[in-house]
SEKOLFI-349408 format. One record per residue (C-alpha): residue number from 1; residue in three letters; chain; x, y, z. Coordinates in steps of 0.001 Angstrom, whole numbers. Layout:
<rec num="NUM" residuo="ala" cadena="A" u="X" v="Y" w="Z"/>
...
//
This chain:
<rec num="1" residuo="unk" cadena="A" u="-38813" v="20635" w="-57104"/>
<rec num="2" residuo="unk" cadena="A" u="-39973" v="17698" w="-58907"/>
<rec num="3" residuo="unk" cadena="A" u="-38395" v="15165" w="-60590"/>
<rec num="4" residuo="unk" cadena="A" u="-39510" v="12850" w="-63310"/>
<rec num="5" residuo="unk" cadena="A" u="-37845" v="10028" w="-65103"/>
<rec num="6" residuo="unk" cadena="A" u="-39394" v="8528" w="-68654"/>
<rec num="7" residuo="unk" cadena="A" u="-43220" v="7267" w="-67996"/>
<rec num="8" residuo="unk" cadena="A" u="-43208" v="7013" w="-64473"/>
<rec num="9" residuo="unk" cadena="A" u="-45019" v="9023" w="-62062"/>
<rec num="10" residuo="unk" cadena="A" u="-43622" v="12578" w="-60643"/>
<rec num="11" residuo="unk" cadena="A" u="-41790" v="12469" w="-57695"/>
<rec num="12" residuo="unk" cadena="A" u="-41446" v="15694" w="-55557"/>
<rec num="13" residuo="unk" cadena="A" u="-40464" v="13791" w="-51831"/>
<rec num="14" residuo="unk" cadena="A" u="-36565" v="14578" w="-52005"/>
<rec num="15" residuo="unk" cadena="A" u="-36955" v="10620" w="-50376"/>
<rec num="16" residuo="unk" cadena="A" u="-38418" v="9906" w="-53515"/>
<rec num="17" residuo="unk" cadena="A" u="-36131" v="11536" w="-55432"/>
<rec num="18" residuo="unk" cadena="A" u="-33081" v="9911" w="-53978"/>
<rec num="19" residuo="unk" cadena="A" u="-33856" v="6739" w="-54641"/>
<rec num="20" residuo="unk" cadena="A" u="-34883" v="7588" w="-58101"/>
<rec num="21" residuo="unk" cadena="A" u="-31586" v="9143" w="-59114"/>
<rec num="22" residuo="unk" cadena="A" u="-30033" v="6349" w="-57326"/>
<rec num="23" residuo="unk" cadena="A" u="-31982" v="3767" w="-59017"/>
<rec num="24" residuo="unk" cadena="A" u="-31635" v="5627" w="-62991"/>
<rec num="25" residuo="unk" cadena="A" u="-28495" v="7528" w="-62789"/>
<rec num="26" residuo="unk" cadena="A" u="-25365" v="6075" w="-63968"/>
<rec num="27" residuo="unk" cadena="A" u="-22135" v="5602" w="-62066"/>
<rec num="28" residuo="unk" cadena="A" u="-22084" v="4247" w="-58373"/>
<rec num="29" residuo="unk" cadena="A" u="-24788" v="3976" w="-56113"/>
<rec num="30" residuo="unk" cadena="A" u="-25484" v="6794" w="-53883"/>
<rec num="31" residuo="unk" cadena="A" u="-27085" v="4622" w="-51236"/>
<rec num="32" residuo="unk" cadena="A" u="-25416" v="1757" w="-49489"/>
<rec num="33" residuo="unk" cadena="A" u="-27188" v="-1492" w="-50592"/>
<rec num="34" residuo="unk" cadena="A" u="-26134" v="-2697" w="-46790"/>
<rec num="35" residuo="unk" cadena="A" u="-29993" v="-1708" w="-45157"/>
<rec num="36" residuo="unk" cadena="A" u="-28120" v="-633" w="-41452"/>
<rec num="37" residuo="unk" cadena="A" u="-25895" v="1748" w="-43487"/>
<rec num="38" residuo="unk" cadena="A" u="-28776" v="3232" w="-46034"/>
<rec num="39" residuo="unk" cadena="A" u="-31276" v="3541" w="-43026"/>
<rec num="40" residuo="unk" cadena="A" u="-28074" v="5966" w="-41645"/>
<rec num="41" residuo="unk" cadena="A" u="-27633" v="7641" w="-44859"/>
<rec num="42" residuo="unk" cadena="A" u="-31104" v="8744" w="-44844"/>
<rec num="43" residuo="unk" cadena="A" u="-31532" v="9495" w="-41690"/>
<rec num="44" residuo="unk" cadena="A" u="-28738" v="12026" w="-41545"/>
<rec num="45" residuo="unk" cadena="A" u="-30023" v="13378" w="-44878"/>
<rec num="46" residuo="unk" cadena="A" u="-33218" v="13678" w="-43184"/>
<rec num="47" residuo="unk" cadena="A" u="-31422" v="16015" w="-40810"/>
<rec num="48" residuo="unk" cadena="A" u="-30085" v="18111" w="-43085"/>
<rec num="49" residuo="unk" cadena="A" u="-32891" v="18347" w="-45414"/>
<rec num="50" residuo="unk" cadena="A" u="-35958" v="18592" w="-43449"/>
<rec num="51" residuo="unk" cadena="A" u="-36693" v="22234" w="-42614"/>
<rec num="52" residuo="unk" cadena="A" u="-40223" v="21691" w="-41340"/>
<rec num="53" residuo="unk" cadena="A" u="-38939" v="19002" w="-39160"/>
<rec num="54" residuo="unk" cadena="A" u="-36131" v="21744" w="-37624"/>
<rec num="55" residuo="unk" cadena="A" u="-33233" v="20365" w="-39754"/>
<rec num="56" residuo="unk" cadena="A" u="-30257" v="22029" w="-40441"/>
<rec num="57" residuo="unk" cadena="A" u="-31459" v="23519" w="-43465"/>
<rec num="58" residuo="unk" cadena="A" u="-34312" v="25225" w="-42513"/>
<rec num="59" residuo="unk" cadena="A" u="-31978" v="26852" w="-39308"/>
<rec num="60" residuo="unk" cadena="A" u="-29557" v="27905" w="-41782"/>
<rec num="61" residuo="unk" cadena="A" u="-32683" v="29558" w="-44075"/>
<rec num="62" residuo="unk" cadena="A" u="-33953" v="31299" w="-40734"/>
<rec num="63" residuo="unk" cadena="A" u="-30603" v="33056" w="-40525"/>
<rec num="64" residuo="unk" cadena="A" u="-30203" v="33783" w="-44164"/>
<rec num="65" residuo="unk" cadena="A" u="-33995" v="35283" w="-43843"/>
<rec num="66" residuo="unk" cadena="A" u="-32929" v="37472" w="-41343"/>
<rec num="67" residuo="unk" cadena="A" u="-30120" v="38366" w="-42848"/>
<rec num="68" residuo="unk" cadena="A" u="-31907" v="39772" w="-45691"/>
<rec num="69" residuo="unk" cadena="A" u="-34474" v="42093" w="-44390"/>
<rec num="70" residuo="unk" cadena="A" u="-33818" v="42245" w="-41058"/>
<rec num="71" residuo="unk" cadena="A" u="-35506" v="39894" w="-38074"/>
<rec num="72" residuo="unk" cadena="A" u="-39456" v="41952" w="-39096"/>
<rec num="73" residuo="unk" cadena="A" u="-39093" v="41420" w="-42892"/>
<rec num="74" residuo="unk" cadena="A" u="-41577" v="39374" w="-44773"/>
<rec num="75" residuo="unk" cadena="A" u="-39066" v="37123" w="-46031"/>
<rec num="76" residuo="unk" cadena="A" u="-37903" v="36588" w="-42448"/>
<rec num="77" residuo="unk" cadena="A" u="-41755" v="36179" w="-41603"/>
<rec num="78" residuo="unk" cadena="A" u="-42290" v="33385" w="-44262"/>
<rec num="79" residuo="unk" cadena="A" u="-40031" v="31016" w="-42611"/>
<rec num="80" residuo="unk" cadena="A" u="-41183" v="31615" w="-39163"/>
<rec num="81" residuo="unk" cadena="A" u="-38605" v="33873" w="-37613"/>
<rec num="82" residuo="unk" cadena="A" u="-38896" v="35087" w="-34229"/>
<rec num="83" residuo="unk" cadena="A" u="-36119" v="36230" w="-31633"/>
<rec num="84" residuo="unk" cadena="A" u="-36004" v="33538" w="-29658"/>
<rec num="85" residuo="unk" cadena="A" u="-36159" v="31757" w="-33536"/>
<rec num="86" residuo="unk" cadena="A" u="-33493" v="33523" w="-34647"/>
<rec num="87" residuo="unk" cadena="A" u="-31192" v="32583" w="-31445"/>
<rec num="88" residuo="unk" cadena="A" u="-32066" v="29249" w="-31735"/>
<rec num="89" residuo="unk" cadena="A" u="-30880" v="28461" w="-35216"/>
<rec num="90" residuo="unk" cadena="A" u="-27739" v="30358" w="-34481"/>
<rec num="91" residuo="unk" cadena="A" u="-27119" v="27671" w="-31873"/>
<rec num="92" residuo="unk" cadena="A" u="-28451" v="25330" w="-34062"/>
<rec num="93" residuo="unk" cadena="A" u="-26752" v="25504" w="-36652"/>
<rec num="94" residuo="unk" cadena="A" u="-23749" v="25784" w="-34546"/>
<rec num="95" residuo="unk" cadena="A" u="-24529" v="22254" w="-33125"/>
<rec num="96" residuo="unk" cadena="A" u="-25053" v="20471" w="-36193"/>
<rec num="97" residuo="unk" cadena="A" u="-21321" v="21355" w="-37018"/>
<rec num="98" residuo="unk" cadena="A" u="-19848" v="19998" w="-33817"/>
<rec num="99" residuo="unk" cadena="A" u="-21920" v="17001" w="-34523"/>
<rec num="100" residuo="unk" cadena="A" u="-20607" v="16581" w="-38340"/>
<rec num="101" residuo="unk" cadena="A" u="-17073" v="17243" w="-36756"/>
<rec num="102" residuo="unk" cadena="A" u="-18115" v="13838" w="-34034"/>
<rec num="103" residuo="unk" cadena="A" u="-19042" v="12239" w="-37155"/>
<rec num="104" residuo="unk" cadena="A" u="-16540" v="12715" w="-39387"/>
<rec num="105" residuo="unk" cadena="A" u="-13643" v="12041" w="-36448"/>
<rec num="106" residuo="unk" cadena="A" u="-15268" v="8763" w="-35568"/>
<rec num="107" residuo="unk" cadena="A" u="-15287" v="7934" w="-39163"/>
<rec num="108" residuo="unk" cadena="A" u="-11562" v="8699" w="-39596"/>
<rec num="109" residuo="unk" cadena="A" u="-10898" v="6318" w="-36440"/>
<rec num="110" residuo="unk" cadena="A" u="-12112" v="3319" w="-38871"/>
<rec num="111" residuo="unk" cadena="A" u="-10461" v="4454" w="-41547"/>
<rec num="112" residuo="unk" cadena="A" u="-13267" v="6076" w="-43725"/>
<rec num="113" residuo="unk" cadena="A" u="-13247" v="9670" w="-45052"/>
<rec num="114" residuo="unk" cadena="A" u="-17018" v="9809" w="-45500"/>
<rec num="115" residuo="unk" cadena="A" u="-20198" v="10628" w="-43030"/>
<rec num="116" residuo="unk" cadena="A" u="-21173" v="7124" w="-43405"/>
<rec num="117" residuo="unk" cadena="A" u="-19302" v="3919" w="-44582"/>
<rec num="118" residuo="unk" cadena="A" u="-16287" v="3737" w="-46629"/>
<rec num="119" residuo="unk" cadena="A" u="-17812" v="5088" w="-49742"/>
<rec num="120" residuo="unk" cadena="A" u="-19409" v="8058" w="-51278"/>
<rec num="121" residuo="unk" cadena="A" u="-23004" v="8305" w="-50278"/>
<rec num="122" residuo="unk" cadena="A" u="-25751" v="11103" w="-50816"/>
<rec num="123" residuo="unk" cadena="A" u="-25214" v="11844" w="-47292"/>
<rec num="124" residuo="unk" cadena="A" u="-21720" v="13295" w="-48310"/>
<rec num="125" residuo="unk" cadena="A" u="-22974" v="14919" w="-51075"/>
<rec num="126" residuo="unk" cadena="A" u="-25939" v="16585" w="-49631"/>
<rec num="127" residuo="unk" cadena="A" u="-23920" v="18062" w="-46615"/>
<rec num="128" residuo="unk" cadena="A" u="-20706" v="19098" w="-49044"/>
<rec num="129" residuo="unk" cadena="A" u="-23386" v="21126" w="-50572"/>
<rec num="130" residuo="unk" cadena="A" u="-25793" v="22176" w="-47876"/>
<rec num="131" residuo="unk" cadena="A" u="-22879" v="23682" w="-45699"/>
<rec num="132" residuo="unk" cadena="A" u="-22305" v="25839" w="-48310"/>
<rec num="133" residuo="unk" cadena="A" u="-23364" v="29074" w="-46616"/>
<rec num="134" residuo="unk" cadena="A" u="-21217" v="28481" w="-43511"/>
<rec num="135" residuo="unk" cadena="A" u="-17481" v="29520" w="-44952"/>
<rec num="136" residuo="unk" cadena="A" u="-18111" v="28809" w="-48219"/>
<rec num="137" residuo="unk" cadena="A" u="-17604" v="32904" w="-50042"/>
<rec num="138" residuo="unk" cadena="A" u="-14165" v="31223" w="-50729"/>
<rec num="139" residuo="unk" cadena="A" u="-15853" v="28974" w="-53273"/>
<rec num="140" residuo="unk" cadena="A" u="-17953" v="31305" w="-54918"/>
<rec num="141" residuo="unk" cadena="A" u="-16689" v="33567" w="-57666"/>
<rec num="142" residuo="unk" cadena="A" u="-17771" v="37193" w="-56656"/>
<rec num="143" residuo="unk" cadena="A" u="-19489" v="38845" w="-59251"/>
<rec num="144" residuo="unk" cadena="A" u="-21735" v="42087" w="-59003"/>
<rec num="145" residuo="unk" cadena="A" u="-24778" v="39809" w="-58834"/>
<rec num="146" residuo="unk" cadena="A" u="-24148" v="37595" w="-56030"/>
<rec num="147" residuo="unk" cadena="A" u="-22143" v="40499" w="-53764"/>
<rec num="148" residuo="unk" cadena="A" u="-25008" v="40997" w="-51588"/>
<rec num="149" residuo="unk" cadena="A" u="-25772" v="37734" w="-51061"/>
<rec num="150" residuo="unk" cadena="A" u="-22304" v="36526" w="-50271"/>
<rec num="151" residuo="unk" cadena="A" u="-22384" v="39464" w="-47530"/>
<rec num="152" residuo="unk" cadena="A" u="-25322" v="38051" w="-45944"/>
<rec num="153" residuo="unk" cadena="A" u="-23691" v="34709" w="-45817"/>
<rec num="154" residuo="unk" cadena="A" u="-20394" v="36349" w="-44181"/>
<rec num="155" residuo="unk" cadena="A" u="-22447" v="38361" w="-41582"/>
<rec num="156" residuo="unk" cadena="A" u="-25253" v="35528" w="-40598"/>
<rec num="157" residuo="unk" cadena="A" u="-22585" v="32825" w="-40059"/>
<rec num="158" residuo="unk" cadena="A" u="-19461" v="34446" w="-39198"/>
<rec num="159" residuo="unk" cadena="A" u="-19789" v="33388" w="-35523"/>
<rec num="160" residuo="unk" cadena="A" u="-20132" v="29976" w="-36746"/>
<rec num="161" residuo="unk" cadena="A" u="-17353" v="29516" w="-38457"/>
<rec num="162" residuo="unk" cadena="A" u="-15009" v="28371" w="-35774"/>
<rec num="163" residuo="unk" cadena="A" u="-17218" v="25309" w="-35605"/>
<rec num="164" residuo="unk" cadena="A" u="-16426" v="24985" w="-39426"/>
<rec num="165" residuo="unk" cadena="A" u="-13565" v="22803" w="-38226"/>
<rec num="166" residuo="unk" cadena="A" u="-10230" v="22139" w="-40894"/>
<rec num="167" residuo="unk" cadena="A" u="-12297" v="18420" w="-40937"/>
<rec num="168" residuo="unk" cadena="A" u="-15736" v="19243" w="-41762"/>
<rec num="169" residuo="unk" cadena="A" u="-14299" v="21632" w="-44468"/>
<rec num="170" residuo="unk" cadena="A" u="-11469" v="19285" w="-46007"/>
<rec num="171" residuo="unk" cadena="A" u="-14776" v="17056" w="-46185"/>
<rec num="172" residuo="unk" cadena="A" u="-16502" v="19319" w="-48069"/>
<rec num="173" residuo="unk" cadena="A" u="-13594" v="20092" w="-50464"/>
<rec num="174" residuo="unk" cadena="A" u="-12732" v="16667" w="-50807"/>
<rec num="175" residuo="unk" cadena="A" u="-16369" v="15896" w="-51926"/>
<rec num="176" residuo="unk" cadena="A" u="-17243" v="18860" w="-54083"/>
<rec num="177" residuo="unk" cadena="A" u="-13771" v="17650" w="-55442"/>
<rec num="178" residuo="unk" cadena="A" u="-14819" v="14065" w="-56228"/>
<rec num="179" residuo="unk" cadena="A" u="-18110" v="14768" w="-57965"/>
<rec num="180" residuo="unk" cadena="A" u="-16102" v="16949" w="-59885"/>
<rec num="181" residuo="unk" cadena="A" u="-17980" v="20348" w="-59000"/>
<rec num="182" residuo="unk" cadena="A" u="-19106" v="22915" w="-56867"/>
<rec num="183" residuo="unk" cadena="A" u="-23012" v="23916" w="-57003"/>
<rec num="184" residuo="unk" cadena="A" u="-22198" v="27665" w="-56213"/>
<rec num="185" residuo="unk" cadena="A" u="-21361" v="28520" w="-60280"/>
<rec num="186" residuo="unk" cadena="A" u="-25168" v="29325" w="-60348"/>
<rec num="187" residuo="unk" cadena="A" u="-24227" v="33046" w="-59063"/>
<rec num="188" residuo="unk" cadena="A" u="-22288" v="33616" w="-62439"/>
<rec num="189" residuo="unk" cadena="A" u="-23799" v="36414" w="-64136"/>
<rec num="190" residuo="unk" cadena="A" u="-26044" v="35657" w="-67024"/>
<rec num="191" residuo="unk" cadena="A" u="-24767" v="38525" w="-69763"/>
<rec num="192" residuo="unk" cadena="A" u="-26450" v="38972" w="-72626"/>
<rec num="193" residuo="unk" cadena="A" u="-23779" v="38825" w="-76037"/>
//
């Protein structure tokens, strides 16, 4: 995607992007101001987001490729699944969620509820809605439209789930909670009156 804000130029870097919104868009700021907690805001949004770099994301979009036509399927193809691919972003993905959990509990020791800080960062925000696919049929409403998709979801993650730990989803409640909503309404049918 690309983003652009009044006369300046397009940005399409979600780096870009971040500090754009954070810069323009009203409310608090997304990014600490402190540069030691930013630099670990980004960095663990770089982790999530990157899925040429073998971030979480683009495991979590190998699975959901093979999920949909099967491991020899094109789509599966056009984000570079193999076997040993396939295995590996299983574990992958599996990791990341331990490492969230680590996060999240060494947080809690200090007293914060968020991945970074004591405050609401894109970081939060980013994972809250990234970790969508692992557990997350609960938050979707099931229509006709979306029924496959939310099976794929069940079937490639299911094994994942008991890394989905009651922290790492009461953080992702609590979040989609305090921005005040939950990015899955997008599956709503579209019915023409």
């Amino acid at each position: 995607p690309v983003l652009w804000w009044n006369e300046e130029r397009p940005r399409s870097a979600w780096t870009e992007q971040l500090f754009l919104i954070d810069r323009v868009g009203p409310g608090r700021a997304l990014l600490p101001a402190d540069r030691v907690l930013r630099a670990q805001v980004m960095g663990l949004c770089h982790e999530i987001m990157e899925g040429e770099n073998f971030g979480f994301m683009h495991y979590v979009r190998l699975r959901l490729a093979e999920g949909f036509e099967g491991p020899g399927g094109n789509f599966a193809k056009g984000y570079g699944w193999t076997e040993e691919g396939g295995k590996r972003a299983f574990d992958e993905v599996c990791n990341f969620l331990k490492q969230i959990d680590g996060l999240l509990a060494e947080q809690e020791g200090k007293g914060s509820k968020y991945l970074v800080g004591d405050a609401l960062t894109a970081a939060d925000i980013i994972w809250a809605t990234a970790c969508l696919p692992i557990d997350g049929v609960s938050l979707v409403e099931k229509t006709e439209g979306c029924a496959g998709f939310l099976g794929i979801w069940e079937k490639q993650f299911a094994a994942c789930v008991e890394h989905f730990t009651p922290r790492v989803r009461a953080h992702r409640e609590a979040v989609l909670k305090e921005i005040n909503r939950c990015p899955v309404t997008m599956f709503k049918d579209q019915k023409a009156e």
